[in-house]
N, CA and C atoms as a LAMMPS dump frame, in Angstrom:
ITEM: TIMESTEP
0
ITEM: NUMBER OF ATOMS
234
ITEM: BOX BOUNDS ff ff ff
-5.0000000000000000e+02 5.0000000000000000e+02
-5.0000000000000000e+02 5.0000000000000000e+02
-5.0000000000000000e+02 5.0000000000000000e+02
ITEM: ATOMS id mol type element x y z
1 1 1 N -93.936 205.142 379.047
2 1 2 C -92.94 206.015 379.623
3 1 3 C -92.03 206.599 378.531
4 2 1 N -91.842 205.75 377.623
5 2 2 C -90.916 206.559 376.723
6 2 3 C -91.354 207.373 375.757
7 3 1 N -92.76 207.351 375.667
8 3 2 C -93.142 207.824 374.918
9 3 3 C -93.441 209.337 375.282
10 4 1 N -93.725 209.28 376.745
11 4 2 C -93.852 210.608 377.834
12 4 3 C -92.622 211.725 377.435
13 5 1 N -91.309 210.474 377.407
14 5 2 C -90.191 211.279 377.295
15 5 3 C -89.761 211.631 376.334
16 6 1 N -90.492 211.172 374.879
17 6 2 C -89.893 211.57 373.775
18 6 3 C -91.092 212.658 373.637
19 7 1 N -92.012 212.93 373.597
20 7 2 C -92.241 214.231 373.66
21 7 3 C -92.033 215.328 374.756
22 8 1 N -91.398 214.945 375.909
23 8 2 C -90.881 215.965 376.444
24 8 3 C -89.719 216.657 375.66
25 9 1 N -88.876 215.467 374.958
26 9 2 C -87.582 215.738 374.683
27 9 3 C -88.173 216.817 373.194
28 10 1 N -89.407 216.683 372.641
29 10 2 C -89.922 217.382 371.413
30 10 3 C -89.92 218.84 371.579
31 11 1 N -90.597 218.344 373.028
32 11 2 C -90.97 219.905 373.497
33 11 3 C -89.821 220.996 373.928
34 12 1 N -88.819 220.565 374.127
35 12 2 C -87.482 221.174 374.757
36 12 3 C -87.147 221.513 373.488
37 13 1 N -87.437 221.077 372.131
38 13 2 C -86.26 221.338 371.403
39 13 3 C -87.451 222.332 370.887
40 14 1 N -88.338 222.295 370.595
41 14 2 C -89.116 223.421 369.857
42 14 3 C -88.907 224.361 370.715
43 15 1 N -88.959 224.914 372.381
44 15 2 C -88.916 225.416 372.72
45 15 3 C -87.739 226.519 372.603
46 16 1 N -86.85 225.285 372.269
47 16 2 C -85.584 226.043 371.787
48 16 3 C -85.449 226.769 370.719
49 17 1 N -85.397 226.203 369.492
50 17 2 C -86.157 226.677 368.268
51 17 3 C -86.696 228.008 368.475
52 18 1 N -87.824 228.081 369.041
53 18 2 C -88.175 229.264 369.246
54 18 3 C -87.749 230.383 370.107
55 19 1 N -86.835 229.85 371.104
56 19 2 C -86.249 230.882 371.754
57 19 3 C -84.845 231.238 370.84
58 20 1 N -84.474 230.92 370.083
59 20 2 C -83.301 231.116 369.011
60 20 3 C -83.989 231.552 367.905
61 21 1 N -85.652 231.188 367.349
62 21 2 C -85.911 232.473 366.226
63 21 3 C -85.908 233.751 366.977
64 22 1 N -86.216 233.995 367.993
65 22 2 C -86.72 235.147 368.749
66 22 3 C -85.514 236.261 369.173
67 23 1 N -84.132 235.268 369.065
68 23 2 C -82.964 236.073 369.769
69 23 3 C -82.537 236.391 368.255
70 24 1 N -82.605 235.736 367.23
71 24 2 C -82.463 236.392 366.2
72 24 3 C -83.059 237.442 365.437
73 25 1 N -84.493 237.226 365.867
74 25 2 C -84.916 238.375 365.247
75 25 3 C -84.527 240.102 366.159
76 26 1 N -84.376 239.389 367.433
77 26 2 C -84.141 240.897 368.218
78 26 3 C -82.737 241.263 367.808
79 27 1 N -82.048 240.557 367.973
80 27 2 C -80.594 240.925 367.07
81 27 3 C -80.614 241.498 365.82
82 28 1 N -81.049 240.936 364.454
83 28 2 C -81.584 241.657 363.418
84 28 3 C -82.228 243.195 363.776
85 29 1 N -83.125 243.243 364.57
86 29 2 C -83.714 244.406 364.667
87 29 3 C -82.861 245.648 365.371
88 30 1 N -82.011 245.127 366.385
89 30 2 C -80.849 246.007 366.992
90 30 3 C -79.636 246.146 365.963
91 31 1 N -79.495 245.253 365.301
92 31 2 C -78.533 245.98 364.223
93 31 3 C -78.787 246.904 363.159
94 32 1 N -80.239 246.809 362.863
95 32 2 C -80.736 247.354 362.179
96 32 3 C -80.715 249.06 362.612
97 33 1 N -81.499 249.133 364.103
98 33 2 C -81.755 249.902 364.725
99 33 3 C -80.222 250.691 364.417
100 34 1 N -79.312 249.899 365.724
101 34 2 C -77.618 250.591 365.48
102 34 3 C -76.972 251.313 363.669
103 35 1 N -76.963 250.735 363.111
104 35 2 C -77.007 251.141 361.625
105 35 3 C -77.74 252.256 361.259
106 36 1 N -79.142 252.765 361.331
107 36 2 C -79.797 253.771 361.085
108 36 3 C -79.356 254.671 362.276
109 37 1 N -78.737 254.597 363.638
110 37 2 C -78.556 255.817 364.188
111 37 3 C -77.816 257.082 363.496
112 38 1 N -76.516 256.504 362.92
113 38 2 C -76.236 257.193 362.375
114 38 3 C -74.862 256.677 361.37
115 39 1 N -73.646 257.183 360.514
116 39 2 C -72.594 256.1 360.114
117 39 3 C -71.929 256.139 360.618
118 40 1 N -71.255 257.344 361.78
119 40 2 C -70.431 256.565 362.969
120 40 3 C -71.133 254.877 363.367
121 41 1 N -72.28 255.082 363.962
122 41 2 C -72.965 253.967 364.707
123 41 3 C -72.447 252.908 363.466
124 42 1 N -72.884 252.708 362.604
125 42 2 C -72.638 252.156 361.113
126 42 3 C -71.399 251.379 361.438
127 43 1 N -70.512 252.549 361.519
128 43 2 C -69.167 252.152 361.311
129 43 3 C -68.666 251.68 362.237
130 44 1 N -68.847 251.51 364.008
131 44 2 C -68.664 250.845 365.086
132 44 3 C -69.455 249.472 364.79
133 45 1 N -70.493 249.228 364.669
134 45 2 C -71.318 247.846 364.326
135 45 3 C -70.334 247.223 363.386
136 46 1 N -70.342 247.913 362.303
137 46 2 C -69.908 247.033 361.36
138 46 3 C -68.167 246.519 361.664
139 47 1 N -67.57 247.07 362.383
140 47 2 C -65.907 246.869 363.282
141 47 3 C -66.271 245.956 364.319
142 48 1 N -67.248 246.011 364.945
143 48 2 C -67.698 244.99 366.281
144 48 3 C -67.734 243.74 365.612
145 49 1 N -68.782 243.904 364.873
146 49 2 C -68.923 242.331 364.022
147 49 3 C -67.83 242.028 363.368
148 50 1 N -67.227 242.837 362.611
149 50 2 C -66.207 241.923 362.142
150 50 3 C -65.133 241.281 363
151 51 1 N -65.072 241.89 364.459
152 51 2 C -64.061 241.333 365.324
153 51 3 C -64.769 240.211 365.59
154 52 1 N -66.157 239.952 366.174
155 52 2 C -66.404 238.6 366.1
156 52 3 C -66.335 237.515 365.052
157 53 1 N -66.577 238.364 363.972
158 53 2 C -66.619 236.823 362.753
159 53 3 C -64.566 236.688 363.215
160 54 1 N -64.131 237.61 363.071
161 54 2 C -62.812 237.42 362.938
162 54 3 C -62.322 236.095 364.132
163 55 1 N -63.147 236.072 365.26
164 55 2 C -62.771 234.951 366.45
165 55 3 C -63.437 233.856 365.963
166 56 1 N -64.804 234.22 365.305
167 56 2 C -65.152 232.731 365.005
168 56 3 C -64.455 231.61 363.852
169 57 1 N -64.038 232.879 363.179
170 57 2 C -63.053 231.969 362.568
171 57 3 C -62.166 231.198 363.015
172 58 1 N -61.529 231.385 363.447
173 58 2 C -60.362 230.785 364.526
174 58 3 C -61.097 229.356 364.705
175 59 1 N -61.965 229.373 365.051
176 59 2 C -62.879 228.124 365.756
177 59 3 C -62.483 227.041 364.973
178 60 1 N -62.989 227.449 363.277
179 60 2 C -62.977 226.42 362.196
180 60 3 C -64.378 225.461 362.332
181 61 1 N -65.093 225.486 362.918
182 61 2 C -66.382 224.498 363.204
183 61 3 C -67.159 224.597 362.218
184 62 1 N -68.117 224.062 362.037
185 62 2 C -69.723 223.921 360.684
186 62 3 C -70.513 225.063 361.933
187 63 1 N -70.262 225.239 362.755
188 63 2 C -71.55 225.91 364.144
189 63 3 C -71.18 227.313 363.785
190 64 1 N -69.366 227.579 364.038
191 64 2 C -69.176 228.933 363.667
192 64 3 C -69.271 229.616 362.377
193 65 1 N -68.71 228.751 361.086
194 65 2 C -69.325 229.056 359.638
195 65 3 C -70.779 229.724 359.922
196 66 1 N -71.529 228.984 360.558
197 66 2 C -73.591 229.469 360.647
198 66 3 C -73.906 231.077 361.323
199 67 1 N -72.419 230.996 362.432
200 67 2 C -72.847 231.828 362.712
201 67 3 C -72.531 233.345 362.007
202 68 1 N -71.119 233.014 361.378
203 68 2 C -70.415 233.792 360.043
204 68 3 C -71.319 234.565 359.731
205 69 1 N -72.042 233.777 358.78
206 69 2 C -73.395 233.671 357.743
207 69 3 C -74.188 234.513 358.405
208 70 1 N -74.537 234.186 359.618
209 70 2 C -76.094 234.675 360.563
210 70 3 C -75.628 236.505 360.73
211 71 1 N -74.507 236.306 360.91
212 71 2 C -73.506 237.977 361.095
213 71 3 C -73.387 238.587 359.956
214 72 1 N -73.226 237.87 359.047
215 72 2 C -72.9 238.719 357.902
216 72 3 C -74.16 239.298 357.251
217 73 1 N -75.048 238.623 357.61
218 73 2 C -76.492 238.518 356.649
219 73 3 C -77.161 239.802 357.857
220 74 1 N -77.024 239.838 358.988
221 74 2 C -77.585 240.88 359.578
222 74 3 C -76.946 242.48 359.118
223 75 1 N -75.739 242.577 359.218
224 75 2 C -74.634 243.479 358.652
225 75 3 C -75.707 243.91 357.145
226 76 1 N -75.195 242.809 356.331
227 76 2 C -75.994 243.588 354.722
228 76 3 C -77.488 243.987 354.911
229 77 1 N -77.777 242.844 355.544
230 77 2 C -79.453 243.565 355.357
231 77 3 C -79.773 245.197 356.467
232 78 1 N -79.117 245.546 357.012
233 78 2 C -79.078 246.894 357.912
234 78 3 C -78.536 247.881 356.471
């Protein structure tokens, strides 16, 4: 039985895993997208995000730092 449940519990987390590479990459690709519309678009993205990093800061957590990072790194690479 526990053994049933420790790979269920495997399977939940890969599942996860992969549903979090997947929301990242569509995110990457919509910022990307937003950025090439045009530099208005540019320049609204890049004000949006910074209002969020600006809340996640506030947080102070190791979770929100990642997500800092995950924001900032989409931003440069567009």
């Amino acid at each position: 039985m526990a053994s049933r449940l420790y790979a269920l519990a495997v399977a939940r987390d890969t599942a996860n895993l992969v549903d979090g590479d997947a929301a990242l990459a569509l995110a990457r690709a919509s910022t990307r997208t937003l950025m090439a519309l045009s530099p208005q678009a540019a320049l609204l993205m890049r004000s949006f995000a910074q209002e969020e990093i600006d809340r996640l800061s506030m947080d102070c957590t190791e979770e929100a730092q990642g997500a800092i990072a995950l924001i900032q790194d989409a931003i440069n690479m567009a």
